[in-house]
C-alpha positions in Angstrom: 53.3 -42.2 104.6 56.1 -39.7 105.7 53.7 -37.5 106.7 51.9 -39.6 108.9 55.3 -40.9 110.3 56.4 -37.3 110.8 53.4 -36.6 113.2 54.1 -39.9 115.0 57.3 -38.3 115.7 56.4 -35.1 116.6 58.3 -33.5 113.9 57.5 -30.2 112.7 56.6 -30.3 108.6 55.6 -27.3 106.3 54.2 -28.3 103.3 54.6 -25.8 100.0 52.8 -26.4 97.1 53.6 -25.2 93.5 50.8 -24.9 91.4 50.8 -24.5 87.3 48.3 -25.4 84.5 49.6 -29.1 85.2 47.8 -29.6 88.7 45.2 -27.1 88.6 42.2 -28.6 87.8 43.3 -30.5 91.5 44.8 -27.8 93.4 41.3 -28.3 95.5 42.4 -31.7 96.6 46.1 -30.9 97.1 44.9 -28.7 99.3 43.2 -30.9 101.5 45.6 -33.3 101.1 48.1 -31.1 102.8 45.9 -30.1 105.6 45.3 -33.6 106.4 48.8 -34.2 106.8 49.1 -32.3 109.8 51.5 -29.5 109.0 52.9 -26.9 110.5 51.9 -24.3 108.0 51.0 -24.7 104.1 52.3 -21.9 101.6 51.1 -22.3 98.0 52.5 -20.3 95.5 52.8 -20.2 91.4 55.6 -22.5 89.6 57.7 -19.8 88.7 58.7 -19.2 84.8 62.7 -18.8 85.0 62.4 -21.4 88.0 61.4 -25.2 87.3 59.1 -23.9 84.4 61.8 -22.2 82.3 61.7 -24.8 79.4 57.8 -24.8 79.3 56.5 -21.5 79.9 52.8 -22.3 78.1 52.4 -23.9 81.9 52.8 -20.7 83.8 49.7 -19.5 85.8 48.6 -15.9 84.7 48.1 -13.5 87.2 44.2 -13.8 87.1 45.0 -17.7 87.3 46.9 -17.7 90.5 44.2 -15.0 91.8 41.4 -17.7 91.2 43.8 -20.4 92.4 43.9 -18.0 96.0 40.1 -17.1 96.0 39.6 -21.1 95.7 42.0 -22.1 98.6 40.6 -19.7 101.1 37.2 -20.9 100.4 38.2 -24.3 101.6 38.7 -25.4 105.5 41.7 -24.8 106.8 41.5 -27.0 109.9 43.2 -24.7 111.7 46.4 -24.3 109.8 48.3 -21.5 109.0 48.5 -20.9 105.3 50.5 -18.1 102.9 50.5 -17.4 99.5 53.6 -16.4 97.7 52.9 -14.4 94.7 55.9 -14.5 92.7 55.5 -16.0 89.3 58.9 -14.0 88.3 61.9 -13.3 91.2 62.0 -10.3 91.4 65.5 -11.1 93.0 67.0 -10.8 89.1 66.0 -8.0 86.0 63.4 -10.3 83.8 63.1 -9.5 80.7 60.1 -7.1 79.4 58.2 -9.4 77.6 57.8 -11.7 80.9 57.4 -8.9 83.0 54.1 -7.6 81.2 52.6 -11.7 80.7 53.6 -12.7 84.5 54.8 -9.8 86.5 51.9 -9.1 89.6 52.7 -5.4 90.6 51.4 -6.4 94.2 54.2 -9.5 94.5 56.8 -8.6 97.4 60.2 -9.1 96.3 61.6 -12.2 97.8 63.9 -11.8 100.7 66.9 -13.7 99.1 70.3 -12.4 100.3 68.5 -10.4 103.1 67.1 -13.0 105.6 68.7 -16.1 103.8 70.9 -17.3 101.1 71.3 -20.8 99.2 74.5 -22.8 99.8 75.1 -25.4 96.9 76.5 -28.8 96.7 79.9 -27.3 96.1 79.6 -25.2 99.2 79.4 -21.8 97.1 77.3 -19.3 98.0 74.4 -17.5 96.2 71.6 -15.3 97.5 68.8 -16.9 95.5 67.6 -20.7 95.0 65.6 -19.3 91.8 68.7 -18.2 90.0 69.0 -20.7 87.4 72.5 -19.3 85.9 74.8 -19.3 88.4 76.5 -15.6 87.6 76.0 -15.0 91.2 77.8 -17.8 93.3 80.4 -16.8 95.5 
């Protein structure tokens, strides 16, 4: 319903889509689902394991998973919207430790721009150049 209210509006809405083993049997229909809505542009990209996954890992995409995951979006329509992929399973914004680095690291993934083109200013109005760091040794 927001969607739909956003377009009577005329207001400009991205839609990004986070996919893990939860939701991929149906990332097909989440798909379409967001190109329906009438969006501005649609980036998919993996849950990420130190991000919302860090307390269930076992629901990390591997690489090959999130490469299926792509080969299977753009074989859809895309009525015309623009769509990216963000390939970061790890934030490469932090050092990860070894052992996630060889199960999750993609050696193709660009770094994310955090604390280049953006940073993320918290509730308490500190500053920190990335939203995935999830200790917060970096707030300013």
């Amino acid at each position: 319903m927001f969607m739909a209210r956003a377009a009577e509006l005329a207001w400009p809405v991205d839609v990004s889509i986070s996919v893990s083993r939860v939701n991929l049997d149906e990332i097909a229909d989440i798909y379409a689902a967001a190109v329906l809505s009438q969006a501005k542009c649609i980036q998919v990209n993996p849950m990420m394991v130190e991000g919302k996954m860090r307390k269930h890992p076992e629901l990390a995409l591997t690489p090959a998973e999130w490469d299926d995951v792509k080969k299977t979006i753009e074989a859809l329509p895309d009525g015309g919207i623009p769509r990216c992929f963000s390939d970061e399973i790890l934030c490469h914004c932090r050092f990860q430790p070894t052992a996630l680095q060889q199960a999750f690291g993609i050696p193709t993934a660009h770094s994310c721009p955090a604390g280049r083109s953006f940073g993320v200013i918290g509730p308490s109005g500190l500053f920190r150049k990335c939203l995935h760091t999830v200790k917060n040794l970096e707030w300013r």
